[in-house]
C-alpha positions, 0 to 999 in steps of 0.5 A: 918246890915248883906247884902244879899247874892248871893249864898253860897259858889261859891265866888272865893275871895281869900286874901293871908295873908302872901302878905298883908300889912294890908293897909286897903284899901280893907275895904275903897272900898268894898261895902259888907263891907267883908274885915276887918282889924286884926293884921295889916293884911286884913281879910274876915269877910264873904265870902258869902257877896261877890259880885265878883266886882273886887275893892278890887283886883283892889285896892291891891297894893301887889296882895294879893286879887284874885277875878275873877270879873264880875261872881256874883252880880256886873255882874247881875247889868252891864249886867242888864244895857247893856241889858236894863233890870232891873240892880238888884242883888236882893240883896235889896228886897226894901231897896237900903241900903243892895245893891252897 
C-alpha cells in the first residue's frame, strides 16, 4: 500500500552506499518503509516517502544516513503536539494506517 507523501522533492535524506553495512536496521525503524535492503547494502525504495523523523539517522551505526530531522512530516506532528493543536502530517485522510 503506497503512504502519502509530503511533497515531492524536498526531502534531505541522503544514504552513502559505500558506508553502509547493509545491517538493515533503517528498514527495521522507519515508519514510511523508505529503506530497503539489495546486495547486502540499504537502499531508497522512494525518497518522497520520507517524513524527515530522524530514525533511520539516529539508528545508522556507520553514518551512512543523513537527514535533517524535525523539517517535514515528523515536525508538523510535534509541533501540532507542543501547540495543542491537531498532531497531523495529513498523511492519513481517515485511514491512520498510511501515517507514524
Amino acid at each position: 500500500m503506497k503512504t502519502m507523501q509530503y511533497l515531492k522533492n524536498v526531502v534531505t535524506l541522503k544514504l552513502n552506499a559505500d558506508l553502509c553495512t547493509g545491517c538493515g536496521m533503517c528498514v527495521l525503524v522507519c515508519p514510511h518503509a523508505v529503506f530497503g535492503i539489495a546486495n547486502g547494502k540499504a537502499r531508497i525504495l522512494d525518497i518522497d516517502d520520507c517524513m524527515e523523523c530522524g530514525a533511520c539517522s539516529n539508528n545508522c551505526r556507520t553514518g551512512a544516513i543523513y537527514v535533517k530531522a524535525g523539517v517535514g512530516c515528523a515536525a508538523g506532528i510535534i509541533n501540532g503536539i507542543l501547540n495543542g493543536t491537531e498532531p497531523s502530517c495529513d498523511c492519513t485522510k481517515g485511514n491512520k494506517s498510511n501515517c507514524c
